[in-house]
C-alpha positions in Angstrom: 218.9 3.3 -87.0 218.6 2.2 -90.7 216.6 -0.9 -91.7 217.4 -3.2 -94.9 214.1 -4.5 -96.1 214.7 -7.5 -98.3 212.4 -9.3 -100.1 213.4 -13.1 -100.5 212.2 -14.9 -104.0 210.0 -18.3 -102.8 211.2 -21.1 -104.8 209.0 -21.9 -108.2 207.6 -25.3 -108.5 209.8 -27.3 -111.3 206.4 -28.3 -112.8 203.3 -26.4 -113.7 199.4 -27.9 -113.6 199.7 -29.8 -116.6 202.9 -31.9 -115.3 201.0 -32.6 -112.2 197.5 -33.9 -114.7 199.9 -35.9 -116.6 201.6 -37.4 -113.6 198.1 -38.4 -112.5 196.8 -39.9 -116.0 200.1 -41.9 -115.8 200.0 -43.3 -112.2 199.2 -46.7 -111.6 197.0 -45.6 -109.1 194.9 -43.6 -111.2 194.4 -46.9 -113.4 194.3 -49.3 -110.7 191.2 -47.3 -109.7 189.6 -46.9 -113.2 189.8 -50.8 -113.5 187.6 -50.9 -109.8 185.0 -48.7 -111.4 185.0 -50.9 -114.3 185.3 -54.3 -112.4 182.0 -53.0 -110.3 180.1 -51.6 -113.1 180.4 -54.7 -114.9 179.0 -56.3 -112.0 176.4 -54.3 -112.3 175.4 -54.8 -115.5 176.0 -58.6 -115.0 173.2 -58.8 -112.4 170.8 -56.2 -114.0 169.3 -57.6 -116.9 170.6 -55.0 -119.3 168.1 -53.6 -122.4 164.8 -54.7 -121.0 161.1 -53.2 -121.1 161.3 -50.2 -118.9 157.9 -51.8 -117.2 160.0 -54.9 -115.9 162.7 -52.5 -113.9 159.2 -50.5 -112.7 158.1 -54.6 -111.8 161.6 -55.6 -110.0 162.6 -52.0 -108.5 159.6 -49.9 -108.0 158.8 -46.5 -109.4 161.5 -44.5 -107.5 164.4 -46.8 -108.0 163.8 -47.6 -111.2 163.8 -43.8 -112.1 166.9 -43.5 -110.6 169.0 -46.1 -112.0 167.4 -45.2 -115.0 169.2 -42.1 -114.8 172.5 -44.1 -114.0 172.1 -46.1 -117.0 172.5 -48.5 -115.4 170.0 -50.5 -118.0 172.4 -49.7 -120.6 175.5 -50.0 -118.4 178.3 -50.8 -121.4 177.2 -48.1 -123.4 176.3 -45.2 -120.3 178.6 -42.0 -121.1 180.4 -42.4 -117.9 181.7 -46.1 -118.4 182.4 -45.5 -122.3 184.1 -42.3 -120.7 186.0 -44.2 -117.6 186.9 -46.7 -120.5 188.4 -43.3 -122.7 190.7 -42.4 -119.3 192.1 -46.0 -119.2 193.1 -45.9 -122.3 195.0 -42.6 -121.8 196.4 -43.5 -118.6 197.5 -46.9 -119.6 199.2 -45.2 -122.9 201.1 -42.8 -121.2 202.0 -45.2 -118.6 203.9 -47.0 -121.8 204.8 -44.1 -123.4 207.0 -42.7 -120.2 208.3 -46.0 -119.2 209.1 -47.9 -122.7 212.5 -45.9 -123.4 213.3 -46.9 -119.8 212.6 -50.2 -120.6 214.7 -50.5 -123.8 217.3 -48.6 -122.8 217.7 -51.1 -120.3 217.2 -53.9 -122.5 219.9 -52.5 -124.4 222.1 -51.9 -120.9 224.5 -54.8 -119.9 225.7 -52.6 -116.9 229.5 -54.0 -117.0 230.4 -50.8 -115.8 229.8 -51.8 -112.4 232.3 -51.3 -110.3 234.2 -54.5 -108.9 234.1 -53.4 -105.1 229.9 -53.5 -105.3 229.4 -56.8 -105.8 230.2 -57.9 -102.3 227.0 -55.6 -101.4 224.8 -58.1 -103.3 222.9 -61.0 -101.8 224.2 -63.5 -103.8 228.1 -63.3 -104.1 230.8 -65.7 -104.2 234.4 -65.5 -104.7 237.0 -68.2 -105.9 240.4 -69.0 -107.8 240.4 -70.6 -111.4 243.9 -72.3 -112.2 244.2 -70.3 -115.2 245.5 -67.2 -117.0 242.8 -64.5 -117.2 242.4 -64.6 -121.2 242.2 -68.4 -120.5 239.7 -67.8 -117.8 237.4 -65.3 -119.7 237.5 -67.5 -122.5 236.2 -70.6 -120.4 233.3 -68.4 -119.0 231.8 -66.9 -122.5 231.8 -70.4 -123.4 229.5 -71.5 -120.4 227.6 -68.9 -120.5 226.8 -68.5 -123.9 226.1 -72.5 -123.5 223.8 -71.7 -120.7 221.6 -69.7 -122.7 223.2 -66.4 -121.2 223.8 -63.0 -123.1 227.1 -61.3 -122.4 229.3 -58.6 -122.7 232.9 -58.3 -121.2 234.5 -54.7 -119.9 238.4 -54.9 -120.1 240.2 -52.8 -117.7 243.4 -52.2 -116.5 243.2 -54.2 -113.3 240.9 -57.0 -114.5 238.2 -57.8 -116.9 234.3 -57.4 -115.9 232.0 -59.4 -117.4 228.2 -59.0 -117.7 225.5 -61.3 -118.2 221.4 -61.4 -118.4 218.7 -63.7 -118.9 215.3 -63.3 -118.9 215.1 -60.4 -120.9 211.2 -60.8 -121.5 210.3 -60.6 -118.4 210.2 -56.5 -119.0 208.6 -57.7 -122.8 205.7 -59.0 -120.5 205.3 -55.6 -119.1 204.9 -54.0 -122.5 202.7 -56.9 -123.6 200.4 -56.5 -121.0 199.7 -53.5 -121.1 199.4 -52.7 -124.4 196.8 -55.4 -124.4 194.6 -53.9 -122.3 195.0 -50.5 -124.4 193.8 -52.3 -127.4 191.0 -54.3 -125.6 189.6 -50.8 -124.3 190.0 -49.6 -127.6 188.0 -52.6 -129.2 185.6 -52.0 -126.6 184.7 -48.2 -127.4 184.7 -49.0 -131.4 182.1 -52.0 -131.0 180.0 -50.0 -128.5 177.5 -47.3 -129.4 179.9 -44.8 -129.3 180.0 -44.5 -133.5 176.6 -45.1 -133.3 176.0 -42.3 -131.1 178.4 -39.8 -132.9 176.5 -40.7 -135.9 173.1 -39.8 -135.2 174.9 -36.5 -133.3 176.3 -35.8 -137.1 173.5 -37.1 -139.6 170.1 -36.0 -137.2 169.2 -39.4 -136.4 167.1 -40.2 -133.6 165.5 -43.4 -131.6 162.3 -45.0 -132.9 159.9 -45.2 -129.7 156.7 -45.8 -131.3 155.9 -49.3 -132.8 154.8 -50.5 -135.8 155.7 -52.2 -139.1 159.5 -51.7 -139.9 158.7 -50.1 -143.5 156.5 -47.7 -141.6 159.4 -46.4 -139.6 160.9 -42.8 -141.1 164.0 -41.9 -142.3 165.3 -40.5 -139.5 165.4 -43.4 -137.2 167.7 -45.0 -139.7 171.2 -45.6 -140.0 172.9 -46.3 -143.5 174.4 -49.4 -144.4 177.8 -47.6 -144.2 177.8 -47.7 -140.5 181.2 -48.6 -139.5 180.4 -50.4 -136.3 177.0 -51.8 -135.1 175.2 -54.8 -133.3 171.4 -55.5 -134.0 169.3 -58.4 -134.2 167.4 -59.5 -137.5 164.1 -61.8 -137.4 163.5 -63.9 -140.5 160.7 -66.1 -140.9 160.8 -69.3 -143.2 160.3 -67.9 -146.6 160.4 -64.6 -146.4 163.5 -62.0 -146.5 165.3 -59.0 -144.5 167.6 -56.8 -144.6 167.2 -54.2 -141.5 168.2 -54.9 -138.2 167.0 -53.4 -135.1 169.3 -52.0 -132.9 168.0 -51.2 -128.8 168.7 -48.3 -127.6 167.8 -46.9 -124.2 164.6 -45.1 -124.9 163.6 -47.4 -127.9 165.2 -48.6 -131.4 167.0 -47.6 -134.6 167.0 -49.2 -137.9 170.2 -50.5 -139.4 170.1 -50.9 -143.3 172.6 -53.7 -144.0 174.1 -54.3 -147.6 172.2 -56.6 -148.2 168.9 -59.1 -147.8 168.8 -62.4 -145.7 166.1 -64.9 -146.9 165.6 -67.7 -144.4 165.1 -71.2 -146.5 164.4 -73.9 -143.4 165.3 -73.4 -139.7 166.6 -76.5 -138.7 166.6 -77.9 -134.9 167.4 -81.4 -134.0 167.0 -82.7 -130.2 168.7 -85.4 -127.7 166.3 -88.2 -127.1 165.3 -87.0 -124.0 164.2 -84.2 -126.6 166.3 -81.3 -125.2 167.1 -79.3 -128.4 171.1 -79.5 -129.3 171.3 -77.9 -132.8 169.9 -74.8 -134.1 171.0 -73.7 -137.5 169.4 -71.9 -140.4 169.9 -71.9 -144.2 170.0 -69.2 -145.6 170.2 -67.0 -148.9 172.3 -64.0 -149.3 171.8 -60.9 -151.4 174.0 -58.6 -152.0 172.5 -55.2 -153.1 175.3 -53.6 -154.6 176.4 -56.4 -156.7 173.1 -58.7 -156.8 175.0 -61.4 -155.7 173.4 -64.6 -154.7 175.0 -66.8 -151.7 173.7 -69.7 -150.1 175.2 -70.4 -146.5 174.4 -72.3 -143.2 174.5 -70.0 -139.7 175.1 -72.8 -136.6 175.2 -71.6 -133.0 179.0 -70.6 -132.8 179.6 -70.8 -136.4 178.8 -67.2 -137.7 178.9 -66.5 -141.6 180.9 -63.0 -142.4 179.4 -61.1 -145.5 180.5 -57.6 -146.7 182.1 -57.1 -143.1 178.9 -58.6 -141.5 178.5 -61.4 -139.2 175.9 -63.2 -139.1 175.3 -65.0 -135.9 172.6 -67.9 -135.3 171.3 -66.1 -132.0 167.5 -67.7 -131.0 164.9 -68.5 -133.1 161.5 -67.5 -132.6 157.3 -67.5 -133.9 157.5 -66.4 -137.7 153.4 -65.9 -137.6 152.1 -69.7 -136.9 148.2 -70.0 -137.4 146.0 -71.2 -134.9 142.8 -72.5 -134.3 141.5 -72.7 -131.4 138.2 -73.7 -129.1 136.6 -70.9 -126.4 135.4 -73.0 -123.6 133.0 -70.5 -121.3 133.3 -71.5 -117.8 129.9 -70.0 -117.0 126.5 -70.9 -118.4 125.6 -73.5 -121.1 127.4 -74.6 -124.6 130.3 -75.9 -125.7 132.0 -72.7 -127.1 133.3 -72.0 -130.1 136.2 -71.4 -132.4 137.8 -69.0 -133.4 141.5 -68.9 -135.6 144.0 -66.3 -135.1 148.1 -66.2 -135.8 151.0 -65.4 -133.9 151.9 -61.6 -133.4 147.8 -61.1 -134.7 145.5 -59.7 -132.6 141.6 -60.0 -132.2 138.6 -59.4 -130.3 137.2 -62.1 -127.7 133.5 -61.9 -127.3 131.5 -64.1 -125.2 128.3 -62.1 -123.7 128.8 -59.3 -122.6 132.2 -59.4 -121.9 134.3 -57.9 -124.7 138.4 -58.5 -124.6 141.5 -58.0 -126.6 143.0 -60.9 -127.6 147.0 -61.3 -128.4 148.3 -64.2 -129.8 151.9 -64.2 -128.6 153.7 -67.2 -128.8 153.6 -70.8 -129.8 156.1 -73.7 -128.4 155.5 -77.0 -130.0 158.7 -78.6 -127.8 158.1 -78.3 -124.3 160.3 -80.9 -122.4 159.9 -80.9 -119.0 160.9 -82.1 -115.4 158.4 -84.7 -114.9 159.6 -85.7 -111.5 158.8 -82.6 -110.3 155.6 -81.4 -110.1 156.4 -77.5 -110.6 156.6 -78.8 -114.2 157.3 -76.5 -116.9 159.2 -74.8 -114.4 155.9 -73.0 -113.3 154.0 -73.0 -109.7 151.5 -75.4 -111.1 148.9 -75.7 -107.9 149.4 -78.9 -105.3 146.7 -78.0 -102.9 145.3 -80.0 -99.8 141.7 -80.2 -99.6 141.3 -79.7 -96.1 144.6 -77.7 -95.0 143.5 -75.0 -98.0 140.7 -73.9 -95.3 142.6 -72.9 -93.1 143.9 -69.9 -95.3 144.0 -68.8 -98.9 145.3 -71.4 -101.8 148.9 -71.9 -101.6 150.8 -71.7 -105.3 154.4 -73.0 -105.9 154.3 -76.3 -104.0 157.4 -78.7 -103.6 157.9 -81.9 -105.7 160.0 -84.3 -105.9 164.1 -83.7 -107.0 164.4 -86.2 -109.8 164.5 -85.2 -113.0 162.9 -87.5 -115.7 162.8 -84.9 -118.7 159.8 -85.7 -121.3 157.8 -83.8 -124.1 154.5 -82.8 -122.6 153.8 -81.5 -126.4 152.6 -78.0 -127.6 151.5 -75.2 -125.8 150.8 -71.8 -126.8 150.5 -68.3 -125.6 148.3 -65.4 -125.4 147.4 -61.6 -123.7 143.9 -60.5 -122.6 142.9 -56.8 -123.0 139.9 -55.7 -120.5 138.2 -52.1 -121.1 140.9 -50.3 -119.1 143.4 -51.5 -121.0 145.2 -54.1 -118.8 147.1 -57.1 -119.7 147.4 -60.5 -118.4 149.2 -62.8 -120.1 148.1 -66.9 -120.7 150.0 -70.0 -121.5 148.2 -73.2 -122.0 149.4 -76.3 -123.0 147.4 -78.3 -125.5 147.5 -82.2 -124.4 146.8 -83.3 -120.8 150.3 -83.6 -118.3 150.3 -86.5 -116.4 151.0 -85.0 -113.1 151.1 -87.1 -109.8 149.8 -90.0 -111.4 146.9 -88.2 -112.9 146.4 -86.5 -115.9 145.6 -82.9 -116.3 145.6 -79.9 -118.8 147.6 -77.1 -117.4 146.6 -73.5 -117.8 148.6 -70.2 -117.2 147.6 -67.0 -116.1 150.7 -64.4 -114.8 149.6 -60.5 -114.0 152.8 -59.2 -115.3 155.9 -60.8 -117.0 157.9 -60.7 -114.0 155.9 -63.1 -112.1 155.9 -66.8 -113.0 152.8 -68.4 -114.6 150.0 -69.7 -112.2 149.0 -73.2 -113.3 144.5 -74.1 -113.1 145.7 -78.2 -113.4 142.1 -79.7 -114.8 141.8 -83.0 -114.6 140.9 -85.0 -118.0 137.8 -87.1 -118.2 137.9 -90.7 -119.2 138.6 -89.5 -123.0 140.8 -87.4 -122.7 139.3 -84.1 -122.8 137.6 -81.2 -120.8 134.0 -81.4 -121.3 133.9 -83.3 -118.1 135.5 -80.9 -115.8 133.7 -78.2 -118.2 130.1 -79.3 -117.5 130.8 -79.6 -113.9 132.0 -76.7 -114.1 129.1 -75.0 -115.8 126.4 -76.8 -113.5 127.9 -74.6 -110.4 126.6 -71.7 -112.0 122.8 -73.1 -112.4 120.9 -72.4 -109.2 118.5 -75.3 -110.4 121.0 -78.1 -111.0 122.7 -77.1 -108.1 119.0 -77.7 -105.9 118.8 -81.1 -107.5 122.5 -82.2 -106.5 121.8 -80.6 -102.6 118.4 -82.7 -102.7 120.1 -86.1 -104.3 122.6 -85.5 -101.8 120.6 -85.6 -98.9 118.5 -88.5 -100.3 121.4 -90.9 -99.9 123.1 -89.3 -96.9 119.4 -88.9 -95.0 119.3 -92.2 -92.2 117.0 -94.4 -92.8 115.9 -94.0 -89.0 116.3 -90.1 -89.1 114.0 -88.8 -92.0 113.6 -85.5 -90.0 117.4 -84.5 -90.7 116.9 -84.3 -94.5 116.1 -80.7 -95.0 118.7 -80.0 -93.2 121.4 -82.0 -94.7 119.8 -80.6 -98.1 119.7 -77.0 -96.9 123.6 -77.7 -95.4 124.4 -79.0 -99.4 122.9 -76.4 -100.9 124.7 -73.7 -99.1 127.9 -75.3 -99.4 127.3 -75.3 -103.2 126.6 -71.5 -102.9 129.3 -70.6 -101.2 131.6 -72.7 -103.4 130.1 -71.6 -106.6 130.9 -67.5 -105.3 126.6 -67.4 -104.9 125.7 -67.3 -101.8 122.7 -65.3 -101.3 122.5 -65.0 -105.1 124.9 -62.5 -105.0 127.1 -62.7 -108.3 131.0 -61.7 -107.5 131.5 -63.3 -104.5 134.7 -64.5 -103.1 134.0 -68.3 -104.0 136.0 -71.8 -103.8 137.5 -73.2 -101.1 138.2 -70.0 -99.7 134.7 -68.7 -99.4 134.3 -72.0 -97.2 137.2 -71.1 -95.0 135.5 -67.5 -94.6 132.3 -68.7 -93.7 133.5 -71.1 -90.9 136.1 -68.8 -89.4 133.0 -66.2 -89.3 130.1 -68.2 -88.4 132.0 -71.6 -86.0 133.4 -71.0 -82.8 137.3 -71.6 -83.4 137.2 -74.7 -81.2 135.2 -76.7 -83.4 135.9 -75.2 -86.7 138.3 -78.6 -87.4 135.4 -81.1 -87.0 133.1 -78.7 -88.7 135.9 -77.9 -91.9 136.2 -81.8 -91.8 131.7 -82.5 -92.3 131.5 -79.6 -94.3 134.1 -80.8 -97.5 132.4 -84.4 -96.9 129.2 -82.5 -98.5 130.3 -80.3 -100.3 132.2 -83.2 -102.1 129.1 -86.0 -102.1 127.1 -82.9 -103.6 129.3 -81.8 -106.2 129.6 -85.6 -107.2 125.5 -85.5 -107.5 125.9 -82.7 -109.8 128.8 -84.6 -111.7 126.4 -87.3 -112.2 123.2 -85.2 -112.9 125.1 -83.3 -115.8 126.5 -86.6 -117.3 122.8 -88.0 -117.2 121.8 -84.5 -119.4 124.9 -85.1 -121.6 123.4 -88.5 -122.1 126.3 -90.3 -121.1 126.4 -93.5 -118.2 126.5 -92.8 -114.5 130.4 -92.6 -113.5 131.6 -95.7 -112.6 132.5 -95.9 -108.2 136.2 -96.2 -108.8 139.7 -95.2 -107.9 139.9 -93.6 -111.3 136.7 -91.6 -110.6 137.6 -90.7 -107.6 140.9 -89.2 -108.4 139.0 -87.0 -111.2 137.3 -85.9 -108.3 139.3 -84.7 -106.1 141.6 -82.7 -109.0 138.2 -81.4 -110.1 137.3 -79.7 -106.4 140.7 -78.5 -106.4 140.6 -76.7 -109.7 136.8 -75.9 -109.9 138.4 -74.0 -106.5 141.3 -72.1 -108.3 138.8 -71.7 -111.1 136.5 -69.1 -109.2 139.9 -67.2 -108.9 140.9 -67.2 -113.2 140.6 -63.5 -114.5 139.2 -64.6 -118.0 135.6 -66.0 -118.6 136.5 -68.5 -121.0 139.3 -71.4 -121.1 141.7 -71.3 -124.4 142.5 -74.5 -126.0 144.7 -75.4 -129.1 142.8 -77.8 -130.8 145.2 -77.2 -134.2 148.2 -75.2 -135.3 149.9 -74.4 -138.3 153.7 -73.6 -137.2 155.8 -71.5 -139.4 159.6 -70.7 -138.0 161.6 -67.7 -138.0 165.4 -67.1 -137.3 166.4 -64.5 -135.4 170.2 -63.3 -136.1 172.9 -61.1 -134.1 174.3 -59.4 -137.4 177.8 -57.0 -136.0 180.3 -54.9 -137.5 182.7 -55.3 -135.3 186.4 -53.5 -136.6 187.0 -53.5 -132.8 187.4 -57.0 -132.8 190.8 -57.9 -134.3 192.0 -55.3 -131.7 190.3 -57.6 -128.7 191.9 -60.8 -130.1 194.9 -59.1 -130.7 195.0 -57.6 -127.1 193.8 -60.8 -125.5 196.9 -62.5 -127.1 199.4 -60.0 -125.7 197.9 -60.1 -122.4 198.4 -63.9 -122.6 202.1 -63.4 -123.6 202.1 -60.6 -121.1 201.2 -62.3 -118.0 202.9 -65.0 -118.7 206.2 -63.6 -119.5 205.8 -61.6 -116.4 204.9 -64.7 -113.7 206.7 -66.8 -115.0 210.0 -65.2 -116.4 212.5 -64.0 -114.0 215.3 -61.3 -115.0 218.5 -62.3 -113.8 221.7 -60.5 -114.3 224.9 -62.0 -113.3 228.7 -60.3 -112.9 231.8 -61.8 -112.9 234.8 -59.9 -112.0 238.5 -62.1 -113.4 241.6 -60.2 -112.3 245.1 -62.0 -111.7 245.3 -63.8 -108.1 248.2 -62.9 -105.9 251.0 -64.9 -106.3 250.9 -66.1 -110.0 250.2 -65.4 -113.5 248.8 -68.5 -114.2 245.7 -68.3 -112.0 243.0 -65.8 -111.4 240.9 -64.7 -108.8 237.3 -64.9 -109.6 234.3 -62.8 -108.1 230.7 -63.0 -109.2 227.5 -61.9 -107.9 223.9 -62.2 -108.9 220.9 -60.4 -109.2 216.7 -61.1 -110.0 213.8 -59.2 -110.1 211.9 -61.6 -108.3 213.1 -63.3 -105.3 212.8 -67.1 -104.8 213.8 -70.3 -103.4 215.1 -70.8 -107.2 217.2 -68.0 -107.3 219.6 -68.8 -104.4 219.7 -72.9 -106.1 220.7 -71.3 -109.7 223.2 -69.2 -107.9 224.7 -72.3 -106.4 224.7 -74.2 -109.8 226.6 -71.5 -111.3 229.0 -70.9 -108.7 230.2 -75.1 -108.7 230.0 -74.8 -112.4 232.2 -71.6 -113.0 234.3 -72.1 -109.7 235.0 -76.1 -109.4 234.3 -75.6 -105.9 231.3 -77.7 -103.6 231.1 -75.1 -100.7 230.3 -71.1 -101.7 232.8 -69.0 -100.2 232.0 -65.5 -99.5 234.4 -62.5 -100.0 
C-alpha cells in the first residue's frame, strides 16, 4: 500500500510586524492610555513641589524615598525623559490616527450617498411615506426649494423609476473630529518645544553642562552657558534697583545653567502699591532695555500679566525680591550683663557673630518691610507663635501652634527681617524677627523666630514690651536669672514678704523653696550649667520628687513662688537700672505673666543672643520669568481648535435625510413620496426634526409608516 504524503501551505498573515506597530500607534486605545499616564503624572507633579532644594524632598520624604523619586524625576516631572517621551508617542499616535481616518472623512464629506437604494429606507428608524398632489418634476422642484431654505445640502439621483434625493446637514460635526484632534497634536508639540528638550539636545551638541557649585554669576565657566541663540528657554532674572542683567538662570535637576540673553535689563524703580488693609495689589517694574546687537535703548513697564516681548523674549513680572538692603542691627545677650552691641550687615552678606566664647556664622537672608497679618488670630504671621498656660505647661513639655480666634482683621505689624546661624559643625537654623512689638491678645510683644529646617514653620519666643516699648525689661530680667547672687536676694525678698508675721520659723524655708525654684527655672540647679530649664525643668522635678497624688496642689504653690520671686528679681534689677519700683497694676501684671512664659521658651532658643532691627536701608530687586517660547503660537493655536473641536462635536449633530419621489399608482399628476432619516447621535431632538420635516414636505399631521 502506497501513501501520498502532502504537505499543506498554512495561510500567511496579510500583515507583517510593522502593520501590527502601526495599528497599535494608531488605536485609540493606545492614546487613551498615554493621556492616563499623562493625566496622573501631571498630578504628580501638581502635588510635588517641582524644582526644589534636594534637602527639602530629604525633609518631606526621607532619605530612601527621596532617592527614589529622585530617580523618577519626579522633581522635574514635565521635563523627565519618560513624560517628554510619552508626550513624543502621543503625538505619533494622535497623527496617524488623522492621517488614516481624514480621507475617510472627506471622502465622506464629499459623499451625498443618493445611490441608496429606494427599498432600504423602510430599514431605517425614522421613515415615513406619503402622496404630494403633484407631478414628480413639480414635486422635486418643491422639495430643493425647502430644503435648500432649511439650510440643507442636496443632491438629486434621477432614475428610471423615480428620482432619489439626498440631503445632509451638520457636516462639521466630522470638522470637530479633525479639529480636536489636531489640537491636541499641536498642544503636545508646543509642549516638547517649550520644555528642556532643545535645551537638552543642546548641551548634548555644544558640551554644555549644569552648574552645581555656587558663586557669583561672572564667575561661572563657559561651559555652563548657553548662547543667546537658544531657540527655546525659560529662566528667571533678578534685578536690583539700579543695577543691570542680562543672564538668566535656568534650574535644572542637579543645579543651573546660564542663559545669555540678547540683551541687558536695567531695573529703574520696582513699584508696589497695596489695598488699605495693606495687602499688596500691584507689582510692576520699570525698566530699561539694551539691545546688544544694535545698542538700542528701550524704556518699558513689566505688570503682573502684562509681559513686554523683546527680540523674541518675554519678559514676565514674576516676584520681586531683597536686592542687598543694609542693616543695622542691636545683639541683645540673653546671658550675663550689658546691653549688647551693633553690628551692620546686608542682605545676601554674611558675617561672623561673636559674643564670648561662642563664635557663629551669620547670614543675612531676607528683609520684609510689609508684613500684614491676621490679627484675629493669634498664630499671626501665619506662624505657631507660643499661647501657653502657666499651670497646664507642667503637666508636659510647651505646646507650640495654639488655636486663635477665626476672624480675620488684616493689619501691618511693620518690618521684620531674616537671618541663618552657623555653629562649628556647620549647621543652620534659620531666624525671623520682627522689628516693632505685635499686639497679641491685648498685649504687646516682639515676636522672634527660630525653625531647624525650612520645612518646618517658624517657632515664635513672644517677649513682652516694657512700659516704653522696648526689650531691656524683659532683657534684664532675663539676665538676672543667670546671676546666682541676684537670684539669692529675690529668694530672700521673697520670703521676707510671704514669711507670717506669727510664723518667723518658716522663712528659710520659703527662701530655700524660692531659691530652688529660681534654679530650676534658670536651667541651674545645683550650679550645673546646661540643664533642662523653664517650666519644664519644674514639671520634671515634681513628677520626680511629689507623689502623683499631690503633685496638683504642689504645681499650684510652686508657680505662686516661683512667680512672687521672679517679680523680686524684676524689681531688684529695675532698682540697679535706677529706674522706679513697678507700679502693682493690671498692666504690670500682664508683663508678667508674658515674661514667665517666654523667659520659659527662652531657656529652649538655640542662639545666645536676641537679633533686633533697630534700622534698615531697603533696596528692591525684580525678579523676571524671561521665555522663548516658539511653542506657544502652536498651544494657542491648538487650544482654539480644541475649542472649535469639542464644540462642533457636542453640539453638532450629522443628519442625512432621503427622499425617494416616483409616480403614485393611479395618476400622473401625483407622486408617491418616501423619506427616511438618519443622525450620528441619537436624541429626543432627532425624532421631533423628523416630525417637522415630514408635516412640512408631506402636508400631513399623523406620520404614516410604509
Amino acid at each position: 500500500m502506497s501513501e501520498t504524503s502532502e504537505t499543506t501551505a498554512l495561510p500567511r498573515p496579510s500583515h507583517g510586524a510593522g502593520r501590527e506597530l502601526l495599528d497599535l500607534l494608531a488605536s485609540m486605545r493606545f492614546a487613551i492610555a498615554l493621556l492616563t499616564v499623562i493625566c496622573i503624572a501631571s498630578v504628580i507633579g501638581t502635588v510635588v513641589k517641582q524644582r526644589e532644594p534636594l534637602n527639602n524632598y530629604v525633609n518631606q520624604f526621607g532619605p530612601f524615598w527621596s532617592e527614589v523619586f529622585g530617580k523618577l524625576d519626579l522633581y522635574t516631572v514635565y521635563g523627565a525623559w519618560w513624560f517628554l517621551l510619552i508626550l513624543a508617542f502621543l503625538v505619533i499616535s494622535t497623527s496617524l490616527c488623522i492621517a488614516r481616518n481624514t480621507p475617510k472623512i472627506i471622502q465622506d464629506l464629499k459623499s451625498y450617498k443618493e445611490q441608496v437604494r429606494e427599498q432600504s429606507l423602510q430599514l431605517f428608524k425614522h421613515r415615513a411615506l406619503g402622496e404630494l398632489p403633484l407631478a414628480p418634476e413639480a414635486a422635486l422642484k418643491q422639495v430643493s426649494a425647502f430644503l435648500d431654505q432649511q439650510g440643507w445640502k442636496a443632491r438629486a439621483q434621477v432614475r428610471a423609476n423615480g428620482i432619489m434625493v439626498a440631503a445632509r446637514k451638520g457636516a462639521a460635526n466630522k470638522i470637530g473630529y479633525l479639529c480636536a484632534h489636531s489640537a491636541i497634536v499641536l498642544v503636545c508639540l508646543g509642549g516638547l518645544f517649550d520644555g528642556d528638550l532643545l535645551v537638552r539636545g543642546l548641551m548634548w551638541a555644544q558640551g554644555k553642562s549644569v552648574y552645581e557649585g555656587s558663586g557669583l554669576i561672572s564667575e561661572v565657566p563657559a561651559q555652563h552657558r548657553l548662547s543667546a541663540r537658544t531657540p527655546s528657554f525659560r529662566g528667571n532674572l533678578m534685578v536690583p534697583e539700579g543695577a543691570r542683567n542680562g543672564t538668566a538662570v535656568l534650574s535644572m535637576p542637579t543645579g543651573v545653567l546660564l542663559q545669555e540673553l540678547p540683551f541687558d535689563i536695567e531695573l529703574k524703580k520696582f513699584i508696589v502699591e497695596y489695598y488699605a488693609t495693606g495687602m499688596p495689589k500691584l507689582f510692576a517694574s520699570d525698566i530699561v532695555i539694551r539691545d546688544h546687537e544694535t545698542g538700542a535703548v528701550r524704556e518699558a513697564k513689566v505688570k503682573v500679566n502684562e509681559p513686554v516681548t523683546h527680540r523674541g523674549v518675554a519678559i514676565y513680572q514674576s516676584s520681586f525680591d531683597d536686592g542687598g538692603s543694609t542693616l543695622k542691627l542691636r545683639a541683645l545677650p540673653l546671658a550675663g550683663k550689658g546691653d549688647g552691641f551693633t553690628l551692620e550687615g546686608k542682605v545676601g552678606a554674611s558675617t561672623q557673630l561673636v559674643n564670648g566664647e561662642a563664635r557663629l556664622g551669620l547670614e543675612f537672608t531676607g528683609l520684609r518691610v510689609i508684613n500684614v497679618e491676621n490679627m484675629g488670630d493669634s498664630t499671626a504671621s501665619g506662624a505657631d507663635v507660643r499661647k501657653v498656660d502657666l499651670v497646664e505647661s507642667l503637666q508636659g513639655r510647651l505646646g507650640s501652634s495654639a488655636k486663635g480666634k477665626a476672624d480675620k482683621d488684616l493689619h501691618n505689624v511693620g518690618p521684620s527681617f531674616s537671618y541663618k546661624l552657623v555653629d562649628a559643625s556647620g549647621q543652620k537654623r534659620e531666624y525671623n524677627n520682627y522689628m516693632a512689638p505685635v499686639e497679641l491678645d491685648g498685649q504687646r510683644v516682639f515676636l522672634m523666630g527660630m525653625r531647624e529646617t525650612p520645612s518646618e514653620p517658624f517657632r515664635y519666643l513672644r517677649i513682652p514690651a516694657d512700659e516704653q516699648g522696648g526689650l531691656s525689661g524683659w532683657l534684664r530680667l532675663r539676665q538676672g536669672l543667670a546671676d546666682a547672687g541676684l537670684r539669692e536676694r529675690a529668694a530672700g525678698r521673697y520670703a521676707d514678704g510671704a514669711t507670717p508675721a506669727d510664723k518667723p520659723q518658716m522663712r528659710p524655708q520659703l527662701t530655700a523653696t524660692a531659691r530652688r525654684a529660681l534654679d530650676l527655672f534658670a536651667g541651674l540647679d545645683g550650679g550645673k550649667p546646661g540643664q533642662i530649664g523653664g517650666l519644664a525643668a519644674l514639671s520634671q522635678f515634681i513628677d520626680r520628687e511629689v507623689p502623683e497624688a499631690e503633685r496638683a496642689r504642689v504645681s499650684e504653690v510652686l508657680l505662686r513662688i516661683l512667680n512672687g520671686s521672679l517679680f523680686e528679681l524684676h524689681k531688684l534689677q529695675r532698682a540697679q537700672a535706677g529706674l522706679a519700683a513697678p507700679a502693682a497694676d493690671a498692666a504690670t501684671q500682664a508683663f508678667m505673666t508674658q515674661a514667665v512664659l517666654s523667659l520659659s521658651d527662652s531657656m529652649f532658643y538655640p542662639a545666645p543672643v536676641l537679633l533686633q532691627l533697630e534700622d534698615f536701608q531697603q533696596l528692591q530687586a525684580s525678579v523676571f520669568q524671561v521665555a522663548r517660547a516658539p511653542g506657544q503660537n502652536l498651544v494657542y493655536l491648538g487650544a482654539v481648535l480644541l475649542i472649535i473641536g469639542v464644540f462642533a462635536m457636542l453640539y453638532i449633530k450629522e443628519r442625512r435625510l432621503w427622499i425617494w419621489l416616483e409616480p403614485a399608482p393611479g395618476g400622473q399628476e401625483h407622486t408617491r413620496v418616501r423619506m427616511a432619516l438618519s443622525s450620528t447621535r441619537e436624541s429626543p431632538d432627532t425624532q421631533t426634526e423628523f416630525a417637522q420635516l415630514r408635516r412640512a414636505l408631506l402636508k400631513e399631521e399623523e406620520e404614516s409608516q410604509a
